[in-house]
FITORFI-715065 format. One record per atom (N, C-alpha, C): x, y, z; residue number from 0; atom name; residue in one letter. Coordinates in steps of 0.05 Angstrom, whole numbers, plus 5000, padded with zeros to 4 digits. Example, Ala and Ser with C-alpha at 12.3 -4.5 7.8 and 13.67 -1.06 7.14 Angstrom:
2
((5264,4886,5156),0,N,A)
((5246,4910,5156),0,CA,A)
((5264,4934,5156),0,C,A)
((5257,4955,5142),1,N,S)
((5273,4979,5143),1,CA,S)
((5258,5001,5157),1,C,S)
//
This chain:
88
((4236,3195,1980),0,N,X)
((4224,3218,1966),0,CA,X)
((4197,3210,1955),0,C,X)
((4181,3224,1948),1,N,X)
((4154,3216,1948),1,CA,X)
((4146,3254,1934),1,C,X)
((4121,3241,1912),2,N,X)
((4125,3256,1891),2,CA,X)
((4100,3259,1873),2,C,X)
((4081,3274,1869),3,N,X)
((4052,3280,1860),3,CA,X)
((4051,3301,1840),3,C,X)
((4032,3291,1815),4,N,X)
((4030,3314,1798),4,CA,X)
((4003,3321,1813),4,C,X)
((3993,3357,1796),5,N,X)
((3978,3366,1793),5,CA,X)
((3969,3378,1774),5,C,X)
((3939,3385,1759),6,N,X)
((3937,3406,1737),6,CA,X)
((3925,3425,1745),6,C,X)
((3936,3447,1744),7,N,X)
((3923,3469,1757),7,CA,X)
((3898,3475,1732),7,C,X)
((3885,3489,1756),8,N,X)
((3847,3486,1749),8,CA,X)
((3841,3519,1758),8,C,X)
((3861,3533,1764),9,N,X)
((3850,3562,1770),9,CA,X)
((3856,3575,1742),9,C,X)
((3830,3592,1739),10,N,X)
((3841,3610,1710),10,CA,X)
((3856,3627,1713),10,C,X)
((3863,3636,1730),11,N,X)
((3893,3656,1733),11,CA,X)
((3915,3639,1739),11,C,X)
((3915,3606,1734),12,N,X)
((3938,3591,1746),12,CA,X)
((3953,3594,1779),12,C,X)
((3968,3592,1780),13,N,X)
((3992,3598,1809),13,CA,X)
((4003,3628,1805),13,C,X)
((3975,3647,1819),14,N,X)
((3978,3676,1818),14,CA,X)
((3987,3675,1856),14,C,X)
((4003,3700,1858),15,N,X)
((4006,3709,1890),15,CA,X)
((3988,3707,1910),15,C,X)
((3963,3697,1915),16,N,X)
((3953,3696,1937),16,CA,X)
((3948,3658,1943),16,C,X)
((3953,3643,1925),17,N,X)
((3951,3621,1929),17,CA,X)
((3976,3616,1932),17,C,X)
((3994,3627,1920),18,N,X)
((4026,3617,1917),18,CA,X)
((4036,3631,1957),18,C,X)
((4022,3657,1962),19,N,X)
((4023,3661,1995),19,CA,X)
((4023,3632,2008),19,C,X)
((3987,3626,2004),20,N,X)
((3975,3602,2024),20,CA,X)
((3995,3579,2022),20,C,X)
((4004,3575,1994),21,N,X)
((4022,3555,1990),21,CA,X)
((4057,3552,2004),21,C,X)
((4056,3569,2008),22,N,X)
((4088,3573,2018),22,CA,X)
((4084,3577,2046),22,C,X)
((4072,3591,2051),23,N,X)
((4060,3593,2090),23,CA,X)
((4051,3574,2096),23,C,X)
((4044,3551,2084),24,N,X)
((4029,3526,2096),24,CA,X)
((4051,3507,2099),24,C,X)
((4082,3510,2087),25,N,X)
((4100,3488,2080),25,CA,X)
((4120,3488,2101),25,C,X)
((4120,3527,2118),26,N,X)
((4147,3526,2127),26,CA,X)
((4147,3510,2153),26,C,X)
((4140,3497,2163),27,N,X)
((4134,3479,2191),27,CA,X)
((4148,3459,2187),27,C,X)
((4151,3443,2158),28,N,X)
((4164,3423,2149),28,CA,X)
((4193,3423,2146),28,C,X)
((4203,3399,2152),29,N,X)
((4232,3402,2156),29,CA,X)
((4239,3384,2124),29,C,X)
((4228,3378,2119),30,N,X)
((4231,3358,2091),30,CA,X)
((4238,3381,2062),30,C,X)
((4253,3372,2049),31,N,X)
((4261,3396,2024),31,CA,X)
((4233,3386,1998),31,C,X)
((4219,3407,1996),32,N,X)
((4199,3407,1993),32,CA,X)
((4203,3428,1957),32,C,X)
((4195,3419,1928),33,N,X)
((4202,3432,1907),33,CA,X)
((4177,3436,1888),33,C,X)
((4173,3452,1866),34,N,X)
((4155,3449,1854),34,CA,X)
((4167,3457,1831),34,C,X)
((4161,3435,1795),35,N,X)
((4176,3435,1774),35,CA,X)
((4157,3427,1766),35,C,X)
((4156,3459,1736),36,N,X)
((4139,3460,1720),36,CA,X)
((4160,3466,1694),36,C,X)
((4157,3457,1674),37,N,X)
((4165,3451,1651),37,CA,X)
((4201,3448,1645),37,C,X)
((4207,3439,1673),38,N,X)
((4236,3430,1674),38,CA,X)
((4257,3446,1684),38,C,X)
((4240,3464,1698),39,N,X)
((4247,3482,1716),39,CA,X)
((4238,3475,1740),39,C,X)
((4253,3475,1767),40,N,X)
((4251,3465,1796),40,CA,X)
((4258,3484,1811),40,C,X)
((4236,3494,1836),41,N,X)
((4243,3510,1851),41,CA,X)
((4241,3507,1882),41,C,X)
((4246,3517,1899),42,N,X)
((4238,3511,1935),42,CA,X)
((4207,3514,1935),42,C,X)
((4195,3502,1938),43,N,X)
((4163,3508,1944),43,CA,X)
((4160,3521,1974),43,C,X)
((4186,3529,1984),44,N,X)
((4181,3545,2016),44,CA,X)
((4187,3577,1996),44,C,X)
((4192,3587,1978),45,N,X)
((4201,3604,1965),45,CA,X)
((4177,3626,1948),45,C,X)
((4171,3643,1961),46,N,X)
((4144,3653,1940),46,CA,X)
((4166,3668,1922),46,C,X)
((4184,3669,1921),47,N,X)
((4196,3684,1893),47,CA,X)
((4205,3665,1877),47,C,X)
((4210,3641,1885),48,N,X)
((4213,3621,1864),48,CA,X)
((4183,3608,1853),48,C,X)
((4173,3605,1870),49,N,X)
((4141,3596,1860),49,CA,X)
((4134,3625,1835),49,C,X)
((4128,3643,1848),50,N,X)
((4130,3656,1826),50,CA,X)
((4143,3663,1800),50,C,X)
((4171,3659,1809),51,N,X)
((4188,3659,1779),51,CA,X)
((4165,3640,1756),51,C,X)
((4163,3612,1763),52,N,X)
((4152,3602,1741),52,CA,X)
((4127,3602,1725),52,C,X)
((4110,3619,1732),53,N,X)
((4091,3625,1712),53,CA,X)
((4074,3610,1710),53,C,X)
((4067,3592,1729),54,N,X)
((4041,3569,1723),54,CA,X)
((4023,3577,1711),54,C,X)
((4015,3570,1686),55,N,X)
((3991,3574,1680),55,CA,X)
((3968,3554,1685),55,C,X)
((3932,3572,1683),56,N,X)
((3920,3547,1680),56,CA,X)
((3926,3526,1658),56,C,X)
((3922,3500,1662),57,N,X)
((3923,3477,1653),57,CA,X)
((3949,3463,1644),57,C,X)
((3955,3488,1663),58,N,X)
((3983,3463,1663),58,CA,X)
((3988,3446,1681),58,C,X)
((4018,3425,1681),59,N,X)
((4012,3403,1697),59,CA,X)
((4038,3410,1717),59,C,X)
((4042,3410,1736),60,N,X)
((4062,3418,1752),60,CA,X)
((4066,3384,1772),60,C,X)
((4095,3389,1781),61,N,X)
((4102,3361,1806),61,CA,X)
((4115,3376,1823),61,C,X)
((4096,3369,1851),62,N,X)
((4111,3375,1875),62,CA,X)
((4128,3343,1890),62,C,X)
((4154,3347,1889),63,N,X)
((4165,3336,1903),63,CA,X)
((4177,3348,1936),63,C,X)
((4175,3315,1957),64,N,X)
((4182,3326,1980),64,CA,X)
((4204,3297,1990),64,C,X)
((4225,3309,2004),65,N,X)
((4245,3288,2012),65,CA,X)
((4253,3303,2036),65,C,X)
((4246,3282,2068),66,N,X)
((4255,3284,2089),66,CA,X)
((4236,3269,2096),66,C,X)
((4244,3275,2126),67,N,X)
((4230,3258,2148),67,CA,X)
((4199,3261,2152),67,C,X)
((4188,3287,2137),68,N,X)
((4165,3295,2141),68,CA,X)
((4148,3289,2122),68,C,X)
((4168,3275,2094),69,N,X)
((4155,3281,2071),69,CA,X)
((4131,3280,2062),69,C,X)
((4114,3252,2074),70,N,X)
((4089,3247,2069),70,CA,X)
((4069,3268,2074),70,C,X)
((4079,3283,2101),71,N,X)
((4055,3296,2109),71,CA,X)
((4064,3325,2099),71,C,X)
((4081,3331,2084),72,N,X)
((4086,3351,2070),72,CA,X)
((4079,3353,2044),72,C,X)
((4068,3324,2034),73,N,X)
((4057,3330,2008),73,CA,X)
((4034,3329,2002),73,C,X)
((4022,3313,2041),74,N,X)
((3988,3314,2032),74,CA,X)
((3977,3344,2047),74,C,X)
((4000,3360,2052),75,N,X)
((3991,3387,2060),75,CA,X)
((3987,3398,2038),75,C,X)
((4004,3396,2016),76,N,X)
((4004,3406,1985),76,CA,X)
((3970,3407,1974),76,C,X)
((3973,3377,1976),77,N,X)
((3951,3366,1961),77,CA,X)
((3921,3383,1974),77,C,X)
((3924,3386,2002),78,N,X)
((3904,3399,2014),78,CA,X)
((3891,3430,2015),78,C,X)
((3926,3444,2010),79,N,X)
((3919,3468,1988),79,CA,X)
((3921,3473,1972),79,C,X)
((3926,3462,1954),80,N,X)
((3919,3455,1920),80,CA,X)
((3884,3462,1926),80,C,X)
((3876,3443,1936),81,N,X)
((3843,3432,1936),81,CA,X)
((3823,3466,1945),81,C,X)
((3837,3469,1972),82,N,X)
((3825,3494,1977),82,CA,X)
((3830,3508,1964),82,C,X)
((3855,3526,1957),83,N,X)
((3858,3551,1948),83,CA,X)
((3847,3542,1916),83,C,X)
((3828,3524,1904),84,N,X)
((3830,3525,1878),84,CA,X)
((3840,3509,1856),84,C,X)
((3859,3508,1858),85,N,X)
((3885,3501,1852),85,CA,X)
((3882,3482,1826),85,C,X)
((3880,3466,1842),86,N,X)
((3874,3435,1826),86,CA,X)
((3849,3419,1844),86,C,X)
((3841,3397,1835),87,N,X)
((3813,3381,1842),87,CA,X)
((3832,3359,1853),87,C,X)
//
């Protein structure tokens, strides 16, 4: 398992069009792929669970990923984090 924070840096935080790019970019991966913000954990393939939690800006969120793909499922994260905004 292999495992990265982020602080989100968008002033609307993890609103629906990043949380789209973010979930459409993951489903290729076969690795179980999560995102847990204040002790709450959800499927990061899930835009209704990404949404349930409410990211706001400045907060600090962890995506975790465990499988065979994991590495390159978390530097996909990291890669739209960067574009859509997200985080730096």
């Amino acid at each position: 398992m292999v495992e990265k924070q982020f602080t989100i840096t968008d002033e609307a935080g993890i609103h629906a069009r990043p949380a789209s790019a973010l979930v459409g970019s993951l489903s290729k991966f076969k690795s179980d792929i999560t995102l847990e913000h204040k002790g709450k954990k959800v499927n990061l393939k899930s835009i209704l669970g990404v949404m349930s939690l409410g990211v706001a800006s400045g907060s600090t969120v962890t995506v975790a990923a465990n499988g065979e793909d994991e590495e390159e499922a978390l530097a996909q994260v990291s890669q739209v984090m960067a574009s859509e905004g997200l985080s730096n």
